[in-house]
C-alpha positions, 0 to 999 in steps of 0.5 A: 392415402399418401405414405405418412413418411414423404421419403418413402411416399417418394419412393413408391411414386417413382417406381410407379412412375417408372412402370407406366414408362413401359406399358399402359397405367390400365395394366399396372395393378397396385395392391394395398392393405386397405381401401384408403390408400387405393382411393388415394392412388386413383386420385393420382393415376386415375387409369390405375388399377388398384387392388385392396386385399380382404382383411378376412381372407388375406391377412394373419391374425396375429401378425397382420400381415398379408398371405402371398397366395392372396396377392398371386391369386388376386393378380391372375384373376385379374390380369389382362395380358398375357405376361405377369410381371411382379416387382415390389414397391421399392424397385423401379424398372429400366426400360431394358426390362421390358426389351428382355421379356419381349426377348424371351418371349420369342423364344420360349414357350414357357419362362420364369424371369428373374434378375438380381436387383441393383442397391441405390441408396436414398438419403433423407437429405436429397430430392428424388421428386424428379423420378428421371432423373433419380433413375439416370443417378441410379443407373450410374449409382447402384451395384448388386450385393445379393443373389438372394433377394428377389424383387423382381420375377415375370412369367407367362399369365398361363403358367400353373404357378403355386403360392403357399400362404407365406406372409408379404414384406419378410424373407424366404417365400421368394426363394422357396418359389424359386427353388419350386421352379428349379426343382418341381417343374419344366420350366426354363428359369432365365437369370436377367440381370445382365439384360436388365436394370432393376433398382433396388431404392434403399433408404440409408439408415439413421446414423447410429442406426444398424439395418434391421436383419430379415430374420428380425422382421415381424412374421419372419418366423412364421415364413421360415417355418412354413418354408422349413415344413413344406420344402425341407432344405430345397429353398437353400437351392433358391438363389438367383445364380442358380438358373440354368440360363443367363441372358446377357446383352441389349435385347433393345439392339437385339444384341442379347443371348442366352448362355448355359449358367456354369456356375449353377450348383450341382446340387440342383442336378442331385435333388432333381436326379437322385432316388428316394433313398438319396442314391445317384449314379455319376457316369463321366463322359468325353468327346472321345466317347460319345457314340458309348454315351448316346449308348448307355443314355439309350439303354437307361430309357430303355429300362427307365432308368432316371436317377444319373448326371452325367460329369462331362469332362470338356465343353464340347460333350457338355454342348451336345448333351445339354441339346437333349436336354440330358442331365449333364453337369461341367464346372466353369474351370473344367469348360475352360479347359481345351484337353479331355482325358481322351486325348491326354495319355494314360497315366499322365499329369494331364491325365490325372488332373480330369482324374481329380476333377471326378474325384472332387466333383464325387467330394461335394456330392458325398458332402450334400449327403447323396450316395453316389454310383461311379461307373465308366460309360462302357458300362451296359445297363439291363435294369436298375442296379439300385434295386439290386445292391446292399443299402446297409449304410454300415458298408462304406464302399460296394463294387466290382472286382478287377482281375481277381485281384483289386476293386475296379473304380470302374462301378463302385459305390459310396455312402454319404457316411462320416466313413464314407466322406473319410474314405474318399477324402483319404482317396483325394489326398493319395491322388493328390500326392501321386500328382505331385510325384508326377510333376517331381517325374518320380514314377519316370525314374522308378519306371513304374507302369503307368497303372501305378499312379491312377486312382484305382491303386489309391482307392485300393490302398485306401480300402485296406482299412475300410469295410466294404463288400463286393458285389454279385459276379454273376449280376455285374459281370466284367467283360470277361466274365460275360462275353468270354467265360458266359458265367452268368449265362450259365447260371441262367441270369441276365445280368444287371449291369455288364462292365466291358472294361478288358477290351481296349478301344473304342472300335473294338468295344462298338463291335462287340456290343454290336455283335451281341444285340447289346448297341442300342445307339450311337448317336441320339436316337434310339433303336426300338426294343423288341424284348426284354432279353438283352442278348438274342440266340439264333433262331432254331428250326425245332424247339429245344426240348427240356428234360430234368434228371433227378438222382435220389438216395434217401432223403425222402423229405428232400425230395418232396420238396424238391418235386414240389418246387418243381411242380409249381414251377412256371413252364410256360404252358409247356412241358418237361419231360422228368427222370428220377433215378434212385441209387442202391444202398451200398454193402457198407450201408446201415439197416438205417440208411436201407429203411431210409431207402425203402421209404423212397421207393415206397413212395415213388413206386417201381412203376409195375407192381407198386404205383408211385405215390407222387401226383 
């Protein structure tokens, strides 16, 4: 049966009306709370299908209202085409909707479509009874005011899309499924309203009448609390201007193309990105250093390592590794700017201001409350670092130190802690001011070293007053430490991360790398890894042979335990060869210290007389 109230009965028959303009009424599937009304619907499109949903399965009981997940699995039970599209009974369709999917379905596999819609207010007072008509007024007398609302969404029939039990005609189930196909799935998700015209008709209020909230709705509630339990805060991610790609132009002329959204938020890349613990590691890369990125990219598929964004600092980088499908994030303004930090000279304005794009970018990430890693892409990695630092949350900042002397921001760690957010923000306002002397030229006129007004003095000035801890110089090693003085080699560790941060220029660093089997990559492809050890020996024509020498006195407990670690050591089914030499009491020593002595030759025998009693 027809809508009771006319406005509204005219509202829905122009939006059918303009579906059928864009493929046959046998592929237009209506639903409807109940038989009548689809009996009605036929009498009008006879050719349309018309779908009444159960009221035992597909309606709550205290709300009366229809699941969602009733309406999704109905449809792909029943759709006939390969592409399914989903719009509400309010919305017409211009033809461009149907030029766009076309469109992008050329040139995809897999998409999930959707496009803020266009407001066009309906008076009372008007005849719409022309659907034509009303769309030609509406093209030229709608405008978007909402990147939240979608009525709109299209994706391929064979597409695994999950619908939760939310309730129809109330908020929140469209941007939890968003926030689904942005975060939980491979999916390319394509913003179409610059491709597209999808009318929203609005039926303007009574006077003195104030628009009805969507918190204010009936069964509003219960889909806020389903959205709250199943997603937590990931559905606030569900806004239409955070696709990944936007699609802009007139498919129809074959005039659109696809362009990366530089506006998506950031914190897509951290859900999608960070560990369990909320822990990322931010690694800011530039054109000048691409063969060190494709480097380190490699290494962290070697160890498996997932949980980074890469912080490009110009476009061109950006391009590269969005092609390989990296996680790489740019701002809008950052991409606008044609300079990168390799080109600009140490310590210069220009230089600075790339410095403080990384310092605000590591702002709002502390802000969306992850822990971040900063490190330089010089840096090699043999195994996650997060397994191997302090997640005591009591220490504001974990990092390496440089020269002895000061912490390197080179690898340094921050929590997302009220102290933490303190501590950085202390350390955006110091660089702040540093650009300001810049610009006044002070430090020129001081002949200050350009290392006097970098970001590593502010964030040294600044740990002063903050609690925090270095982390292990045999495990993060800098360069030299490493390649020159072989520390961690000589206390047979491997490493897990190398910072190769004393060696100047890029040349110099490849060569290196190379030299020590530590260059995985200079381009996009990876060298196979043939074991697990990150730097290689030369091959020997005889096996080193291993011999272990223990000097003794009187300590007999000590040494059991000791030749019992030994015993139970992993030799490789191989053996050793073991010397214990036990020292003589001195004139000076005690009765005490000779029967603590006499106990350990008891015990290990003179290999003649007595037999020892080790096995």
């Amino acid at each position: 049966m027809p809508n009771v109230d006319p406005i509204q009965h005219q509202i829905q028959t122009n939006a059918i009306w303009s579906w059928s303009q864009l493929l046959p009424m046998e592929n237009i599937l209506l639903f409807f709370d109940d038989e009548k009304s689809c009996s009605f619907m036929r009498t009008l499109y006879q050719e349309i299908s018309c779908q009444s949903l159960p009221l035992s399965k597909c309606f709550h009981s205290t709300y009366h209202r229809p699941y969602m997940n009733c309406v999704f699995d109905l449809a792909q039970q029943r759709i006939k085409t390969s592409i399914l599209v989903f719009a509400n009974g309010d919305i017409i369709l211009h033809h461009s909707v149907y030029h766009t999917i076309s469109f992008v379905n050329t040139h995809f596999r897999e998409f999930f479509l959707v496009g803020c819609r266009r407001d066009y207010v309906v008076s009372r007072s008007l005849n719409y009874s022309n659907p034509a008509n009303t769309l030609q007024d509406a093209l030229n007398n709608s405008q978007i005011t909402s990147t939240a609302d979608i009525d709109f969404i299209a994706f391929k029939t064979d597409t695994p899309i999950y619908m939760a039990p939310f309730l129809v005609g109330v908020y929140r189930w469209d941007n939890w499924l968003l926030s689904e196909m942005l975060l939980r799935t491979n999916i390319t998700v394509i913003d179409v309203t610059q491709s597209t015209f999808i009318i929203h008709q609005k039926l303007k209020e009574l006077d003195g009448q104030k628009p009805l909230h969507h918190s204010s709705r009936i069964g509003a509630a219960y889909n806020d609390e389903l959205t709250k339990n199943i997603s937590g805060t990931d559905y606030k991610v569900g806004f239409i201007n955070n696709a990944p790609q936007i699609l802009s132009g007139d498919c129809q002329k074959n005039q659109c193309e696809f362009k990366e959204n530089l506006l998506q938020s950031e914190v897509i890349l951290l859900k999608q990105r960070a560990n369990t613990q909320k822990y990322i590691a931010v690694l800011t890369i530039n054109r000048g250093h691409i063969p060190l990125v494709w480097n380190w990219v490699c290494w962290a598929k070697r160890i498996g390592f997932q949980n980074y964004i890469l912080l490009a600092e110009d476009f061109e980088v950006y391009k590269i590794l969005r092609v390989v499908n990296q996680p790489v994030f740019i701002s809008l303004k950052q991409s606008l700017n044609i300079s990168s930090k390799s080109e600009a000279k140490y310590g210069s304005y220009d230089f600075q201001i790339i410095m403080m794009y990384r310092l605000e970018f590591l702002m709002r990430v502390l802000r969306a409350g992850y822990h971040f890693l900063n490190a330089d892409i010089d840096t090699i990695w043999l195994s996650n670092p997060f397994d191997s630092i302090s997640q005591n949350l009591s220490i504001t900042i974990q990092g390496q130190m440089h020269k002895k002397m000061k912490m390197n921001r080179g690898f340094i760690i921050v929590h997302a802690t009220p102290q933490g957010r303190h501590f950085w923000q202390n350390v955006i306002k110091c660089q702040s001011q540093i650009l300001v002397k810049l610009q006044e030229q002070q430090y020129y006129k001081n002949k200050l070293s350009a290392s006097a007004f970098t970001e590593q003095e502010c964030i040294n000035d600044c740990l002063k007053y903050t609690k925090f801890k270095l982390l292990d110089p045999y495990l993060f090693p800098d360069e030299l430490s490493f390649f020159d003085q072989h520390r961690s080699q000589s206390r047979g560790l491997v490493p897990v991360v190398i910072h190769e941060n004393w060696l100047a220029g890029l040349e110099s660093k490849i060569k290196r790398l190379r030299s020590w089997n530590l260059l995985a990559s200079t381009n996009s492809s990876c060298d196979s890894l043939e074991n697990g050890i990150p730097y290689s020996l030369p091959d020997r024509a005889t096996p080193v042979r291993i011999r272990i020498r223990v000097l003794a006195y009187n300590r007999l407990q000590s040494l059991k335990r000791l030749l019992n670690s030994l015993q139970l050591a992993n030799y490789s089914s191989d053996s050793v060869a073991l010397d214990i030499s036990i020292d003589r009491p001195s004139s000076k020593a005690s009765e005490a210290e000779k029967n603590r002595w006499k106990q350990v030759i008891a015990y290990m025998g003179d290999g003649e007389q007595h037999p020892s009693k080790f096995r």
